[in-house]
SELUMKE-872892 format. One line per field, with one value per residue (C-alpha): residue in one letter; chain; x, y, z. Coordinates in pm, 1 decimal. Layout:
N
code <- c(A | ...)
unit <- c(A | ...)
u <- c(X | ...)
v <- c(Y | ...)
w <- c(Z | ...)
REM end
This chain:
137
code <- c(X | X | X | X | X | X | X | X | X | X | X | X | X | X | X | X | X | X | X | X | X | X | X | X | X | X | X | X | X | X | X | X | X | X | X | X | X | X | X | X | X | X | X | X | X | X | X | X | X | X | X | X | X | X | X | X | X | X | X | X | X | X | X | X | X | X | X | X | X | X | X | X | X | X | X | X | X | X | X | X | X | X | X | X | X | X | X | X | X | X | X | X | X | X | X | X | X | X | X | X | X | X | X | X | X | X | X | X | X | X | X | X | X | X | X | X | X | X | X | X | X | X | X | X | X | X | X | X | X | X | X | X | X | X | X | X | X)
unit <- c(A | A | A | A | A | A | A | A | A | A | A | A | A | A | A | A | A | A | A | A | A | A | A | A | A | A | A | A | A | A | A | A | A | A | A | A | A | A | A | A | A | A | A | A | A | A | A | A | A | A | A | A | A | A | A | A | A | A | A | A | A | A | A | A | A | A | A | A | A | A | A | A | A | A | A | A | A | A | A | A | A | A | A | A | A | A | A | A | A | A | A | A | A | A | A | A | A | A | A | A | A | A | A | A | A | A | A | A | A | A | A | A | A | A | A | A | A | A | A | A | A | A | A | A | A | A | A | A | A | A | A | A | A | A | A | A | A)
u <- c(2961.3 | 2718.4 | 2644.8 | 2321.7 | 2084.9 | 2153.4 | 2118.0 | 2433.8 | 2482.5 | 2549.2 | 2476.2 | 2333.0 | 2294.3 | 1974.7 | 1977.9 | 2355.6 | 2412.1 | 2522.5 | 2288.3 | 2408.1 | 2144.1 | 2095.6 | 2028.0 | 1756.5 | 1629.7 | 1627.5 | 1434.6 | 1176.5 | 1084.7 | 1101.1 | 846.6 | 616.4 | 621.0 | 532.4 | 196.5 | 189.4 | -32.9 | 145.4 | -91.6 | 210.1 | 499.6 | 348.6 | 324.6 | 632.8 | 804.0 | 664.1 | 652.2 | 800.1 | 469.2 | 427.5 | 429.1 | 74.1 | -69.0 | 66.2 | -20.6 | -390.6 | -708.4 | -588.1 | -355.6 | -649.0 | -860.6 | -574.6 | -557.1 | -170.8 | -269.4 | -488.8 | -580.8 | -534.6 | -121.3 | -42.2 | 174.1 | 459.7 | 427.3 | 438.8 | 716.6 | 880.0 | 793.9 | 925.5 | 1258.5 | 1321.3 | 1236.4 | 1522.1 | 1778.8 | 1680.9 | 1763.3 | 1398.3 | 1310.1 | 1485.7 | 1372.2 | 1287.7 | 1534.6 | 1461.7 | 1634.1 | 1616.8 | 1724.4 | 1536.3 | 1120.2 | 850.3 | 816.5 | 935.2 | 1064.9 | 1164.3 | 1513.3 | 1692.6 | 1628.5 | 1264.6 | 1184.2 | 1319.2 | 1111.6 | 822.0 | 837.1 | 931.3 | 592.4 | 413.1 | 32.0 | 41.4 | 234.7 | 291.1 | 194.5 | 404.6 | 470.9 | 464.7 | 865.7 | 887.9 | 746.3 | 947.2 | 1283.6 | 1231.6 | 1125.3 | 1470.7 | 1650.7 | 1492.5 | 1576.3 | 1944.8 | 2003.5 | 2002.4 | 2313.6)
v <- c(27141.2 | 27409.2 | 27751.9 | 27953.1 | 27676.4 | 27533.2 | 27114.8 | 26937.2 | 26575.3 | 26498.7 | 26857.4 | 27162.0 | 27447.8 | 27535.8 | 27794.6 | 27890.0 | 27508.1 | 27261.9 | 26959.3 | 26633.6 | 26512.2 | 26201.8 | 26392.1 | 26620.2 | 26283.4 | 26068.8 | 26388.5 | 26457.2 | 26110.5 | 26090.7 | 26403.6 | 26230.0 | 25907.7 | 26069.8 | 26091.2 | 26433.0 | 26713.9 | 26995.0 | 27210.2 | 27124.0 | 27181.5 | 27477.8 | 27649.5 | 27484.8 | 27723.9 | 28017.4 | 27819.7 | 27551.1 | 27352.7 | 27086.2 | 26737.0 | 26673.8 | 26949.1 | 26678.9 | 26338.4 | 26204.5 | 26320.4 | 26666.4 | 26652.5 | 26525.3 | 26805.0 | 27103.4 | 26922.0 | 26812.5 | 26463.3 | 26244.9 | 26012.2 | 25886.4 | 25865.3 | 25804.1 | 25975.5 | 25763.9 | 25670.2 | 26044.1 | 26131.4 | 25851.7 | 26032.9 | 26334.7 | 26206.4 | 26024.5 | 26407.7 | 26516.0 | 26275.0 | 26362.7 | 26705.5 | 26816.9 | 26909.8 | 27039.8 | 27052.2 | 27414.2 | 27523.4 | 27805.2 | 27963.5 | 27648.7 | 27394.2 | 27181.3 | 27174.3 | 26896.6 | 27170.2 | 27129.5 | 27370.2 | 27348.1 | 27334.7 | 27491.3 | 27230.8 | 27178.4 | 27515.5 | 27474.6 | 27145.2 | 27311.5 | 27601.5 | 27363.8 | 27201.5 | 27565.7 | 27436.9 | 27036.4 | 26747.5 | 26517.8 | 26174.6 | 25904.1 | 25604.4 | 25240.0 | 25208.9 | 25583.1 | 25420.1 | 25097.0 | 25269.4 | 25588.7 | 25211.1 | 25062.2 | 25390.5 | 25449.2 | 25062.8 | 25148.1 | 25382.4 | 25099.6 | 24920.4)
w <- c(4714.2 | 4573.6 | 4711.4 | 4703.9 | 4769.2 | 4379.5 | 4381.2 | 4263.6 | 4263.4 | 4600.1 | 4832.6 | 4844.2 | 5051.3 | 5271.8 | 5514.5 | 5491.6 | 5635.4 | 5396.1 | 5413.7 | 5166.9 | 4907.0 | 5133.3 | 5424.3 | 5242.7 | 5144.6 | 5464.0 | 5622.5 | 5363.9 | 5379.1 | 5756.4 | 5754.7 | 5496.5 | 5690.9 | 5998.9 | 6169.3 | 6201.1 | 5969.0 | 5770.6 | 6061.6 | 6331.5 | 6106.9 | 6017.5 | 6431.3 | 6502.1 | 6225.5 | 6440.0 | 6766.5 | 7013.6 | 7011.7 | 7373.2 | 7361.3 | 7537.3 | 7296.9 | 7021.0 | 7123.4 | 7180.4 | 7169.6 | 7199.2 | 6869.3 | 6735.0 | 6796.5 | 6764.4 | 6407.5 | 6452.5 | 6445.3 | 6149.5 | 6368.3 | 6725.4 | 6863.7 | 7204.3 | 7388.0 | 7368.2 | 6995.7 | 6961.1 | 7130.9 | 6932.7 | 6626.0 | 6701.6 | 6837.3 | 6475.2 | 6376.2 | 6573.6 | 6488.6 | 6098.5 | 6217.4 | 6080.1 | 6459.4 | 6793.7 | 7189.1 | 7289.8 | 7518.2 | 7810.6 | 8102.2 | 8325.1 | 8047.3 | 7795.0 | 7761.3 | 7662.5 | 7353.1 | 6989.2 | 6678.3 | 6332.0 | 6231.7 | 5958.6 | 5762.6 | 5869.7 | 5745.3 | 5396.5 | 5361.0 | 5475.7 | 5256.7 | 4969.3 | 5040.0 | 5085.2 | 5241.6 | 5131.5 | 5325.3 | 5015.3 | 5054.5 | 5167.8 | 4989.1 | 5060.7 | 4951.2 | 5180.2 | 5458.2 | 5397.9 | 5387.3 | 5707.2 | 5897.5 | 5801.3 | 5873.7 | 6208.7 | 6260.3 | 6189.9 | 6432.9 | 6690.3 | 6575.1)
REM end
């Protein structure tokens, strides 16, 4: 265990919450792999962003998608964000919404990255498949 954000071999510290190596890992690479631009991280840091302004043609257009993701492949995406604890439902007075916000640790990658989503990988791509695979057994 390390304090004040300072990498050790296996944690450090982001945001006061203590996040292992593997988890910063599995979450980066879960981000990179992910069909979404730096654009939607980027309002979801200042905020909760709706699914159907996401997915389609609109994401397109808004500039949170590259290319063309329907709605369910999208909200796919975004739930593998969640379980990687990157992202989190916005929650209001009546209970959970269709709309979507940065965690903790979604900010810290973000701001790590500053204004460039770094491109994924072939082996990155390879291994988020395997770990989104995993969480079915």
């Amino acid at each position: 265990m390390v304090k004040s954000g300072i990498i050790s071999d296996s944690n450090q510290i982001i945001s006061d919450v203590m996040y292992s190596q593997l988890s910063i890992v599995r979450a980066e690479k879960a981000l990179v792999s992910s069909p979404f631009t730096i654009k939607l991280f980027s309002d979801m840091k200042n905020q909760g962003v709706a699914l159907k302004a996401i997915a389609a043609d609109e994401g397109v257009k808004i500039g949170y998608l590259s290319k063309f993701a329907n709605l369910i492949t999208v909200e796919n995406s975004l739930l593998w964000l969640i379980d990687v604890g990157v992202l989190r439902r916005e929650v209001d007075g009546q209970g959970i919404t269709d709309s979507f916000r940065l965690t903790p640790l979604g900010y810290d990658i973000l701001d790590k990255w500053q204004i460039q989503k770094p491109i994924a990988t072939w082996g990155d791509r390879l291994e988020n498949l395997l770990n989104q695979s995993m969480r079915f057994f």
